[in-house]
N, CA, C and O of each residue as an XYZ file, in Angstrom:
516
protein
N      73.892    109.905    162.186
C      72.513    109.479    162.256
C      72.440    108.151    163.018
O      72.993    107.116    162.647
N      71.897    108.256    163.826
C      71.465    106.898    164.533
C      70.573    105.577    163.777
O      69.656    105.590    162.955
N      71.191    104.628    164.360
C      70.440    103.352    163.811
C      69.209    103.182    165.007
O      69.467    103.387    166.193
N      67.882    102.792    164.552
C      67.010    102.192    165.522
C      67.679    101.086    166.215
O      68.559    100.408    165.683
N      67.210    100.901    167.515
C      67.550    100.335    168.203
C      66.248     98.898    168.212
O      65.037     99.001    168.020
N      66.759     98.109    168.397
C      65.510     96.669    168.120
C      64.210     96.909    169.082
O      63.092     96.519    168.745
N      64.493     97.664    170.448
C      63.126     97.702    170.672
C      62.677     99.087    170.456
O      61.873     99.517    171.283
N      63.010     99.789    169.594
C      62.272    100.937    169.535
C      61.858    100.398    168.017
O      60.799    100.788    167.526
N      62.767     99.446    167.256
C      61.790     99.103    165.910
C      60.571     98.202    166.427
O      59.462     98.334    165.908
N      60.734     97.533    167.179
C      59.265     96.613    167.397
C      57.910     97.866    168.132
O      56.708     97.659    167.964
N      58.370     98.903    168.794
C      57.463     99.547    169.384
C      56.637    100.316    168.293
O      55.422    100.497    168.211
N      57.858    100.786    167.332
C      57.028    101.471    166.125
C      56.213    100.364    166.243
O      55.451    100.147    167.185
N      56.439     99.436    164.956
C      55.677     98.467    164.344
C      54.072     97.985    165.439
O      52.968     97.586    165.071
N      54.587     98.239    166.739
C      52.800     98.145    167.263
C      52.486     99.353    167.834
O      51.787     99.522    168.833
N      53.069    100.248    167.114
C      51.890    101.355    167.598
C      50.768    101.664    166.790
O      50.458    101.440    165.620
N      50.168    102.337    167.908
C      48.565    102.247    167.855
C      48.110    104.140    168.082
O      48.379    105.023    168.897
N      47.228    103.999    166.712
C      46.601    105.960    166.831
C      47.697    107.144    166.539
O      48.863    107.032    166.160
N      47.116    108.035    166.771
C      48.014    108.884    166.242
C      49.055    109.116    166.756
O      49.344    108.391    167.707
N      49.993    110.150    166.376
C      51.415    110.431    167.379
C      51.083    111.996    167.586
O      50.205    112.696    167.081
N      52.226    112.325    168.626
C      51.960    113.773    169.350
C      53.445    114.256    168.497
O      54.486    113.600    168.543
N      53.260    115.557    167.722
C      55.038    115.716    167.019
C      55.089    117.144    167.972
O      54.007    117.662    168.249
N      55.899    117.548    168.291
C      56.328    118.814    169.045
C      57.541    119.677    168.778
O      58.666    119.239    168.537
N      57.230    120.806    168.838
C      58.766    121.874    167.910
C      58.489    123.146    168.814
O      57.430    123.645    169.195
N      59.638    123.449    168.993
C      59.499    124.976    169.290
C      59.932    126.070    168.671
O      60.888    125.869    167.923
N      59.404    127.544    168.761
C      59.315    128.725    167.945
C      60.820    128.950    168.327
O      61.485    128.087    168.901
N      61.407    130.449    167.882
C      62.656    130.680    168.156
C      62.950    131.508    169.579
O      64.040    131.949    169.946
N      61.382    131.613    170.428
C      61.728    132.250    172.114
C      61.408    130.932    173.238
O      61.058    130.972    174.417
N      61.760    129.497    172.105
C      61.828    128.126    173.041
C      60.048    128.183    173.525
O      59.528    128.009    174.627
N      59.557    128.442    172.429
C      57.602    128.417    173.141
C      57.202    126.974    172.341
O      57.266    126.706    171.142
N      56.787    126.198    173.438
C      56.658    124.954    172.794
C      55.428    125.028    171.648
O      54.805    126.083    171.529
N      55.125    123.933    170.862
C      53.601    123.810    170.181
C      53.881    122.227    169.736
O      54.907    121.992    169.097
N      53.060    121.250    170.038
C      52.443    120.716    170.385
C      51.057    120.295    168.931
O      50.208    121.169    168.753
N      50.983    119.103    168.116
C      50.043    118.742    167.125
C      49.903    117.160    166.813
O      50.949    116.525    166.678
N      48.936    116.639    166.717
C      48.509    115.620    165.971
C      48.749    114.791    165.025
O      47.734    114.730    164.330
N      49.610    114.074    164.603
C      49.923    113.945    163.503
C      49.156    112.510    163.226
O      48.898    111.685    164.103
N      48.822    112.375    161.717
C      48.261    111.070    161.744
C      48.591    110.438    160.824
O      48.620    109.208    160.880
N      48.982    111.236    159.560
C      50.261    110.611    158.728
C      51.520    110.748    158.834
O      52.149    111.764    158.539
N      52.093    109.425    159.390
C      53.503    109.579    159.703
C      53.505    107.990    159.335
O      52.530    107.239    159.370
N      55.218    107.576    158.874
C      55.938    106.591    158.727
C      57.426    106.719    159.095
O      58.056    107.770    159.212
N      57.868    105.488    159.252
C      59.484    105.343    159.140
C      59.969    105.206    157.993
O      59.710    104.369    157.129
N      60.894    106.299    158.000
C      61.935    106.069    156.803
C      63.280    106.532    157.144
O      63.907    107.475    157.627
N      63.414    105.064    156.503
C      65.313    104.482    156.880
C      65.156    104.369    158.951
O      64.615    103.628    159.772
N      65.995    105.591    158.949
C      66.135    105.584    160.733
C      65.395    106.951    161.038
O      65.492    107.363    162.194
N      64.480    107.893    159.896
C      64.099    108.798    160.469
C      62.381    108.347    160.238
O      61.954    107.406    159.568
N      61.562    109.412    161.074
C      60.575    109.510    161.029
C      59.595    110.263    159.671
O      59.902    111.447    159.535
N      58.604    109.828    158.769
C      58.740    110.760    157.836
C      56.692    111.524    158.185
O      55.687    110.815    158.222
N      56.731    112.974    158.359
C      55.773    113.098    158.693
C      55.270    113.974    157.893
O      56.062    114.827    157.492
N      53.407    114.079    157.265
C      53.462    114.787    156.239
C      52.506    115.782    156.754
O      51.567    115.637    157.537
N      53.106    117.196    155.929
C      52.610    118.095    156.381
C      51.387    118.652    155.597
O      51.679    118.981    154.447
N      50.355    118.798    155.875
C      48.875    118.742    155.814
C      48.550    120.006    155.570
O      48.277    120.518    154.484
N      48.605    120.670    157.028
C      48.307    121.536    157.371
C      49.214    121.944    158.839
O      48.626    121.833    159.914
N      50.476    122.357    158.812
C      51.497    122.651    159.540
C      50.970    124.408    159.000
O      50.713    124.921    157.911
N      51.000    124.908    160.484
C      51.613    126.628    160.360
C      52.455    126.470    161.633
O      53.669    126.316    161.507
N      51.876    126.498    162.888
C      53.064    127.038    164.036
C      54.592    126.075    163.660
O      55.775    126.415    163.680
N      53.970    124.858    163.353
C      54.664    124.082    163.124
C      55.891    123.986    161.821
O      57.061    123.605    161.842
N      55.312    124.338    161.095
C      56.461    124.770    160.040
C      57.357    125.875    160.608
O      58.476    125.532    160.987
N      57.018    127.089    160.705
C      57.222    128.487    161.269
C      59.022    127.910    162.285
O      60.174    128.310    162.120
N      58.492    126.951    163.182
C      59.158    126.375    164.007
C      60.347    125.427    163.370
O      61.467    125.145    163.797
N      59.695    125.080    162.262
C      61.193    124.006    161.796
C      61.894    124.802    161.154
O      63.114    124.916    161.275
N      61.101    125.497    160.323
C      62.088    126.944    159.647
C      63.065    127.564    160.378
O      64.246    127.674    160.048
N      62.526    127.983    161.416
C      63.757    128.598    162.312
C      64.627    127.690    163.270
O      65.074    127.991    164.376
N      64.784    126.262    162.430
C      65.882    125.427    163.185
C      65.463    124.887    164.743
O      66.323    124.625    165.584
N      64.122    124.773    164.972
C      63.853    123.548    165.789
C      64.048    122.298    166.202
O      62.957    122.195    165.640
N      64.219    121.633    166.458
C      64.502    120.168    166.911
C      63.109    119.759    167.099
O      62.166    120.550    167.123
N      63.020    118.510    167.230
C      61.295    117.740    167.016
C      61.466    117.008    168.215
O      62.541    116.780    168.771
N      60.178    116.603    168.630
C      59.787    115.184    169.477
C      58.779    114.747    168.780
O      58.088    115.463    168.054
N      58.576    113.125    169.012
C      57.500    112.744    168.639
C      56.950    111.801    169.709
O      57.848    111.371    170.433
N      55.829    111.395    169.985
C      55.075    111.104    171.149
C      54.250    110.009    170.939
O      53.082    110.368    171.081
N      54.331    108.953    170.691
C      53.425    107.542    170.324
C      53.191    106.481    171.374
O      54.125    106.475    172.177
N      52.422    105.736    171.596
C      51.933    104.806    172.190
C      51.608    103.362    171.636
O      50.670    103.145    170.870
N      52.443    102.440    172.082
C      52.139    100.741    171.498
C      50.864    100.375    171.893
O      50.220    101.063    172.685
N      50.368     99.148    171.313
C      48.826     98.810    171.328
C      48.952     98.154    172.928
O      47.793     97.833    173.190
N      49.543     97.917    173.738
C      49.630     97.880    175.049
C      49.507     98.776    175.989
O      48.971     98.499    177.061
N      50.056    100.137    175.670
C      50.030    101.377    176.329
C      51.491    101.381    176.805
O      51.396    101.665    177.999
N      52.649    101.237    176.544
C      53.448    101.783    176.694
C      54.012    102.976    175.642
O      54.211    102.923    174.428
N      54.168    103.965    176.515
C      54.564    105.334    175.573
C      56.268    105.379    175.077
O      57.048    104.900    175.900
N      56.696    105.772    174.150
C      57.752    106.121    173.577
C      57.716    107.305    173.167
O      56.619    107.632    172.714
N      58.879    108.443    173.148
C      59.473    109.553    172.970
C      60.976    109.339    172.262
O      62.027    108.782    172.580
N      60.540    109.998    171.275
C      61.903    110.314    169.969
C      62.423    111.449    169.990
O      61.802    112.182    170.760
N      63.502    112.074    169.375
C      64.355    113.407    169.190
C      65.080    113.296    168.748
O      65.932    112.409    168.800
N      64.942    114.553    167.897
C      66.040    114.670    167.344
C      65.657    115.888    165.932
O      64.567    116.450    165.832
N      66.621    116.055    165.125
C      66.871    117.160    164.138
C      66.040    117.152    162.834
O      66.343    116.321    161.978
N      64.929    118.084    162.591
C      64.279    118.337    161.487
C      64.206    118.341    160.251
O      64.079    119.565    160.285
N      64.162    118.101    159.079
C      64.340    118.760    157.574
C      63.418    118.417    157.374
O      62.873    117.345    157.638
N      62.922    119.734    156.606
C      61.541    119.961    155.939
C      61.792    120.248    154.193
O      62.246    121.258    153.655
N      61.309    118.948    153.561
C      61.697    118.462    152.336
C      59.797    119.125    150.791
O      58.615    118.962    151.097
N      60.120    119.539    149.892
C      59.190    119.618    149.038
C      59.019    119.034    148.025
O      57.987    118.996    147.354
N      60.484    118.294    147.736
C      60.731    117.960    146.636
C      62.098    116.478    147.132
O      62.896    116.663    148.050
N      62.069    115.204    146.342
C      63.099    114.302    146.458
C      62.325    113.079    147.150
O      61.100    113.058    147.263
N      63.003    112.274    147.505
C      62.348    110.821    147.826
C      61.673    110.776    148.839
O      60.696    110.032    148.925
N      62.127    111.684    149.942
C      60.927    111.136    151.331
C      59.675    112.321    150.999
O      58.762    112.038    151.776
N      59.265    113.547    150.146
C      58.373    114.027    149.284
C      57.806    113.348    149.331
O      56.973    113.103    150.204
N      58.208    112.458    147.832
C      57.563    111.304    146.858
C      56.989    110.270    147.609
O      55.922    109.701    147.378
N      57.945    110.029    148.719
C      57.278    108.534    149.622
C      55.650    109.027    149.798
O      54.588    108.560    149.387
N      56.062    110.372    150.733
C      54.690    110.893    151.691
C      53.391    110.597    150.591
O      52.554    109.704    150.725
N      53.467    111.677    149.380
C      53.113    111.658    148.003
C      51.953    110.499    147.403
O      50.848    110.616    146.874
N      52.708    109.482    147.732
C      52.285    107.949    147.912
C      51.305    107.355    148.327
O      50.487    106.653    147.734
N      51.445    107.808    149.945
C      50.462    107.325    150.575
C      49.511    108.031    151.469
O      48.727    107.624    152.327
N      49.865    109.421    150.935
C      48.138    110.158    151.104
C      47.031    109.671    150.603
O      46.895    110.125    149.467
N      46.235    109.023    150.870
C      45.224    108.943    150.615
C      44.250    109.957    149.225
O      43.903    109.542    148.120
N      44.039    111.317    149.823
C      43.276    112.019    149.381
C      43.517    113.633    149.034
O      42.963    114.578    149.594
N      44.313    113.676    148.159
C      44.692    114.884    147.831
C      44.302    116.869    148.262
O      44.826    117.938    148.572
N      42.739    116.043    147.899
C      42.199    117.523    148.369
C      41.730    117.611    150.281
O      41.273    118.687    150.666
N      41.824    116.920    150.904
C      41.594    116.049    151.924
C      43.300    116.336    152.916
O      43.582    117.002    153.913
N      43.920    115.635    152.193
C      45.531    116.022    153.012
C      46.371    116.408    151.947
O      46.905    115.431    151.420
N      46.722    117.670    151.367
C      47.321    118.079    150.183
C      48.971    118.019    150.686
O      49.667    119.020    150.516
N      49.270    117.375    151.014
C      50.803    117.208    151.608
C      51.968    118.255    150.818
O      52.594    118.084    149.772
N      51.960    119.478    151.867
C      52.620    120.584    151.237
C      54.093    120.033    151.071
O      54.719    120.202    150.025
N      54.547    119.444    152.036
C      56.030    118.598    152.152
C      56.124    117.609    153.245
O      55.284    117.124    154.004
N      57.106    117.492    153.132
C      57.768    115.825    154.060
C      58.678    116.559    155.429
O      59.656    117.300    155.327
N      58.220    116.238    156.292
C      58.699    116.846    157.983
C      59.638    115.671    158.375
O      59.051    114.724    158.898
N      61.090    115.540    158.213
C      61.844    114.316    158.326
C      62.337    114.274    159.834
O      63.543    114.498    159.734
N      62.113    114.148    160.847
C      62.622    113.785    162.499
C      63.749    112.788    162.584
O      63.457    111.712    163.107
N      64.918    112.947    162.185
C      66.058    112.119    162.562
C      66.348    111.748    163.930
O      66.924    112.460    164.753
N      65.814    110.338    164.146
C      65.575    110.060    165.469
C      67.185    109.818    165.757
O      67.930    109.153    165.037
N      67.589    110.578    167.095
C      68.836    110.536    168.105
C      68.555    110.030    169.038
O      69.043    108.912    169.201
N      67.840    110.461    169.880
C      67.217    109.759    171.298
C      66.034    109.179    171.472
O      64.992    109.744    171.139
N      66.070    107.915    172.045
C      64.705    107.907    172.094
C      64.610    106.983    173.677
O      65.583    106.391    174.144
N      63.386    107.019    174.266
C      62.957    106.960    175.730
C      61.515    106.218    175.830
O      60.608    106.388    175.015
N      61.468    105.535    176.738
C      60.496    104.763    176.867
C      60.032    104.710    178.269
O      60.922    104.191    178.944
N      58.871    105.074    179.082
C      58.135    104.702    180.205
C      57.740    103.205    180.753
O      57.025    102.880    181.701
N      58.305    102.594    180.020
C      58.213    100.971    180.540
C      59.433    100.573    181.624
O      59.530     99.608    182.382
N      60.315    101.705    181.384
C      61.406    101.685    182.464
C      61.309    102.808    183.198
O      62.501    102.944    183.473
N      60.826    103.612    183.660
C      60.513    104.728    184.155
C      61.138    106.003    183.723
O      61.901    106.751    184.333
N      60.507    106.097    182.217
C      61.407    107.149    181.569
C      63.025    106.810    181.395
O      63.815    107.687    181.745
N      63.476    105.707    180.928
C      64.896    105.345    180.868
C      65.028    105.590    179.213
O      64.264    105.123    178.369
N      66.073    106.354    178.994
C      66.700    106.051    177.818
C      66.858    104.731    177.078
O      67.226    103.679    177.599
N      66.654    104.847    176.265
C      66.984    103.698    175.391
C      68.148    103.380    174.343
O      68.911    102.425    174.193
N      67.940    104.666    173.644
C      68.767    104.849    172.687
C      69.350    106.321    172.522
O      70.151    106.570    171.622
């Protein structure tokens, strides 16, 4: 598992709006969603699932994730890396937490993105980490 790298922790910390999470089915067909509850936890991403169908469907059958965010400046960042989709145990409980509104975002489970790579457009799409 990878450690964040210092400027991909400061980019979290000012990003701004939602993030773009992305998975693909098992014939590599991308899909593409919104996410608007999401946090860091530890070195992974923890994202809660609301209302996931293509999207679950996709981690089930062993997808890999991206996630797609923007700092309050406008520089974009891109993450990757390996899925677990949790119902029960601590990153659950975290999500659990800080839903807001139960009937509103009934957080079926916790979508965990173990960030491996991550890339930034402030260098022209250069790796970072």
């Amino acid at each position: 598992m990878a450690v964040w790298c210092d400027e991909l922790a400061k980019a979290w910390d000012q990003r701004k709006g939602p993030v773009v999470f992305a998975t693909a089915d098992a014939d590599r067909l991308p899909n593409a969603v919104y996410v608007t509850w999401i946090k860091r936890f530890g070195n992974a991403l923890l994202l809660a699932d609301n209302y996931f169908d293509k999207t679950k469907a996709n981690i089930s059958s062993g997808s890999r994730g991206a996630v797609v965010f923007l700092t309050a400046e406008g520089t974009s960042y891109q993450v990757k890396g390996p899925i677990e989709y949790e119902t029960s145990g601590p990153a659950f409980d975290e999500m659990k937490r800080w839903l807001p509104d139960p009937e509103r975002f009934p957080g079926h489970a916790a979508a965990l993105l173990h960030v491996e790579e991550a890339y930034s457009n402030r260098y022209g799409s250069k790796r970072i980490q």
